[in-house]
C-alpha positions in Angstrom: 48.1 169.2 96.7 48.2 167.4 100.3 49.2 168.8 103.4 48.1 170.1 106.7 49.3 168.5 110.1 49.8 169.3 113.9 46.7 170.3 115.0 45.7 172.3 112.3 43.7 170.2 109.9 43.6 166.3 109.7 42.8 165.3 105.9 44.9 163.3 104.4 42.8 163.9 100.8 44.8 164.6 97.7 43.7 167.7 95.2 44.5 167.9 91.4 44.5 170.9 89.5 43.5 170.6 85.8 45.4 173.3 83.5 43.2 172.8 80.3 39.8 172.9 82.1 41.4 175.8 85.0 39.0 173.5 87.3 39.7 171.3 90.7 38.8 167.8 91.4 39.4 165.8 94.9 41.6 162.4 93.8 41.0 160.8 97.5 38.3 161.4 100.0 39.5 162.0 103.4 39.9 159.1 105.7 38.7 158.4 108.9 40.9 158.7 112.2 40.4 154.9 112.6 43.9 153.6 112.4 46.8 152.4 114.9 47.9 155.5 117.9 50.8 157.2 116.5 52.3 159.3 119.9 53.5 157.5 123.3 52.4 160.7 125.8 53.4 158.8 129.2 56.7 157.2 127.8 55.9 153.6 128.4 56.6 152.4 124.8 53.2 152.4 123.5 51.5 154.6 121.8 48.4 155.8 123.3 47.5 158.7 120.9 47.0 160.5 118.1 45.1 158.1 115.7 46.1 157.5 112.2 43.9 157.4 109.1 42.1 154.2 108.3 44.3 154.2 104.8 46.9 156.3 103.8 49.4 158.8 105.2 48.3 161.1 108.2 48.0 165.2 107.0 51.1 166.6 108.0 53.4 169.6 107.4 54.9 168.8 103.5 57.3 172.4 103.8 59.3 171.5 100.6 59.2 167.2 100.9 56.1 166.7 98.5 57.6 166.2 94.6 56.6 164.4 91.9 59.4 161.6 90.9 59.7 161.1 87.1 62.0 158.3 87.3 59.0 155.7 89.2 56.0 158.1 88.0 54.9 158.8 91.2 55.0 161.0 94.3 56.8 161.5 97.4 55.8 162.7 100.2 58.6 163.5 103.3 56.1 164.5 105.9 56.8 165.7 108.9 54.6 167.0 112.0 51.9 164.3 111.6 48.4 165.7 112.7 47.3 165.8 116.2 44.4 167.3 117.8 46.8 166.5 121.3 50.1 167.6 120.6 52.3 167.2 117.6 52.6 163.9 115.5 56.1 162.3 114.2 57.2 162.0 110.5 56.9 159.4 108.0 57.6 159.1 104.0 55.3 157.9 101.4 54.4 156.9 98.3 51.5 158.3 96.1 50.1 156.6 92.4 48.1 159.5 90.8 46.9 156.7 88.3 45.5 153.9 91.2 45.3 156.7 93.5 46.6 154.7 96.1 49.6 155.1 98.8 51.9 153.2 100.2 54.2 153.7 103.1 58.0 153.7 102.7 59.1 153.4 105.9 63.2 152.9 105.3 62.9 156.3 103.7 61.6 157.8 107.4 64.8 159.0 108.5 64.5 161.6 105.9 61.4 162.9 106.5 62.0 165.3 109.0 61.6 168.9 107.6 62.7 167.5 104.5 63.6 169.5 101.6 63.2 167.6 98.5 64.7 168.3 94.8 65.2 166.3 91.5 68.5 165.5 89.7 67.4 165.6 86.4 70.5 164.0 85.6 70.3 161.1 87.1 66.2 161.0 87.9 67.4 160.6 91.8 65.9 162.3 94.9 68.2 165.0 96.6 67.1 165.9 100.5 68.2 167.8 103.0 66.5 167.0 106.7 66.1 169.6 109.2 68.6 169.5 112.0 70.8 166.7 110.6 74.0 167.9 108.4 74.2 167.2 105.0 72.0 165.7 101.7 71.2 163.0 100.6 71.1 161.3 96.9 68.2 158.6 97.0 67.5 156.5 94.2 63.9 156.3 93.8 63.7 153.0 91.9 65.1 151.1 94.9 64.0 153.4 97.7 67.8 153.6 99.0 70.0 156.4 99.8 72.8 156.1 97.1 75.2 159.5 98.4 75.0 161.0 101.6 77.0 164.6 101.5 77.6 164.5 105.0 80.5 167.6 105.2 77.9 170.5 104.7 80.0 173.1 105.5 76.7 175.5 107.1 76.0 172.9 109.1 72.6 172.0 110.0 69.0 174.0 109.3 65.5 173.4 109.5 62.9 174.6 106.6 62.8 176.8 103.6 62.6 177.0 99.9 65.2 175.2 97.3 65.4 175.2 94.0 68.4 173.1 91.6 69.9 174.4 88.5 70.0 171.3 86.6 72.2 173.1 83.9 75.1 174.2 85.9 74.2 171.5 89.0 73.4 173.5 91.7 70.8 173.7 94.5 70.4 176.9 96.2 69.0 177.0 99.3 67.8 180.1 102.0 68.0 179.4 105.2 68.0 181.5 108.8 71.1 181.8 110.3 71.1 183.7 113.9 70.7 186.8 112.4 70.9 187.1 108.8 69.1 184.8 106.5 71.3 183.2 103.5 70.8 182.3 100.5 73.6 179.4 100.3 74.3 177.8 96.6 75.7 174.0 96.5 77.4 172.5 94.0 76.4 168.9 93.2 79.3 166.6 92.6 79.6 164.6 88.8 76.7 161.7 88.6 79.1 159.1 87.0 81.0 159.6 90.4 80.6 156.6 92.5 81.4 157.7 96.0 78.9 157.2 98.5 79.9 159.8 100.8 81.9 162.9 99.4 81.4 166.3 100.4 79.5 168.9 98.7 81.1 172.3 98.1 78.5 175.7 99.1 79.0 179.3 99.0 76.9 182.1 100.6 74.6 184.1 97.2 73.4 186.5 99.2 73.1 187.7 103.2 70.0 189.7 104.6 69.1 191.0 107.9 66.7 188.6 109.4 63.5 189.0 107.8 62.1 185.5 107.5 63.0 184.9 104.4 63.0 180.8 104.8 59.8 180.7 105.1 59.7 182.5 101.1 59.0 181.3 97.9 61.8 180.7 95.3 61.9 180.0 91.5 65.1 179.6 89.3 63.7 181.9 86.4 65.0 180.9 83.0 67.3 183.9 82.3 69.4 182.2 85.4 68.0 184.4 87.9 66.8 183.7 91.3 62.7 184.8 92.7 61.6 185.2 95.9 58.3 185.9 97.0 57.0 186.6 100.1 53.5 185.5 99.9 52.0 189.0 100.3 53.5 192.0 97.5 56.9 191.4 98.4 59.3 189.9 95.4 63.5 189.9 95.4 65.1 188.7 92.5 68.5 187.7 93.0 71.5 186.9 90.5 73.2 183.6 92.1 76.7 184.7 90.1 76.9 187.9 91.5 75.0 187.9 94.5 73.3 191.3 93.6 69.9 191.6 94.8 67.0 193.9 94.1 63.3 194.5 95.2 60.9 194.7 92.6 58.2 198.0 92.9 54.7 195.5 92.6 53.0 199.2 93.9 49.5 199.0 94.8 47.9 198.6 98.4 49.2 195.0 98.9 52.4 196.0 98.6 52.6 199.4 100.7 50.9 197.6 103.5 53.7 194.7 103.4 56.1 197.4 103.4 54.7 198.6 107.1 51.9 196.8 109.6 51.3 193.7 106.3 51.7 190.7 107.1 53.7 188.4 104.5 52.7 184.7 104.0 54.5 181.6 104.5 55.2 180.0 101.0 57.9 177.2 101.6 
């Protein structure tokens, strides 16, 4: 685990959670606001702001752009949001070795770091990401830290955050998003991995529509049967069936759930 950002909480430690033992350990003590400003707050082309940590990436916002990269055995981390006690900090990829415990910056791989949504192709061990208000995905190739595919026709044009999940099976990445009124749940088909275009476009279709309920800011899991979970973060679940589009509410019952059904409050689980 590693997050936080804006002005919320500036730590840039990493947690690790240890199935066998069920216990917690911290893998990097937090750093030190010591580093280089990061924010230019009169325009004059230096940055005056906003310090960085003395090593490592600052805390920011990870929404869906911190995955583990079996290809290179390591992590990424799209950040975006950086922290700032004074405002709100850029974005910046990194790098993370869980066995040095060490990072290091990636900074061609920026770009992409803007409320990044970040997926594996198991087929090919790549990096697929999608960046908030810029249309399309991109295939990057983690060995050489290049972008190998850009799908720049996305026919839903451009979004921010939210949950996505890819169907390595039947290679397909299904993604919610909040249109003006309705939230979607959109699935893409990925195009054949021997294909050697480096820009093609990538087919979609719309799973499911709801009225806006926030539902970008939900959970989602691909369960095994096929089917699609969502979960708000409070009592709220809605599994969905990608083929059909059919969508139901699971009854959780208790008081968690009959208070998310009136004043409750759901979380935000990106």
């Amino acid at each position: 685990l590693h997050g936080g950002g804006h002005a919320d909480y500036g730590g840039n430690e990493v947690y690790a959670f240890d199935f066998s033992s069920l216990s917690w350990k911290r893998e990097t003590d937090p750093q030190p606001l010591t580093g280089p400003m990061l924010s230019d707050t009169d325009g004059d082309g230096v940055a005056d702001a906003c310090p960085a940590p003395a090593a490592g990436p600052p805390a920011t916002h990870t929404y869906q752009g911190f995955v583990y990269v079996p290809k290179i055995d390591r992590y990424w981390l799209f950040g975006t949001v950086e922290y700032c006690a004074s405002g709100t900090g850029r974005q910046s990829a990194w790098e993370y070795d869980a066995h040095r415990r060490t990072w290091t910056p990636m900074p061609k791989l920026d770009r992409y770091a803007k409320f990044s949504r970040a997926v594996i192709d198991p087929a090919t061990g790549n990096v697929i990401v999608h960046v908030g208000r810029k249309n399309g995905w991109h295939e990057i190739d983690p060995s050489s830290r290049t972008a190998v595919r850009s799908f720049t026709r996305d026919p839903f044009r451009s979004y921010i955050d939210g949950p996505t999940v890819v169907d390595h099976l039947r290679r397909v990445v299904y993604a919610i998003f909040a249109a003006r009124s309705r939230d979607r749940l959109v699935a893409y088909q990925l195009p054949d991995p021997s294909s050697g275009a480096q820009t093609e476009g990538i087919s979609g279709r719309v799973v499911a529509e709801w009225e806006k309920q926030g539902k970008k800011a939900w959970g989602m899991a691909l369960h095994a049967s096929g089917l699609l979970v969502l979960w708000d973060g409070n009592a709220r679940i809605v599994t969905v069936n990608p083929q059909t589009g059919q969508a139901w509410e699971m009854q959780t019952g208790g008081e968690a759930y009959r208070a998310s059904r009136g004043e409750g409050k759901p979380g935000r689980v990106y």
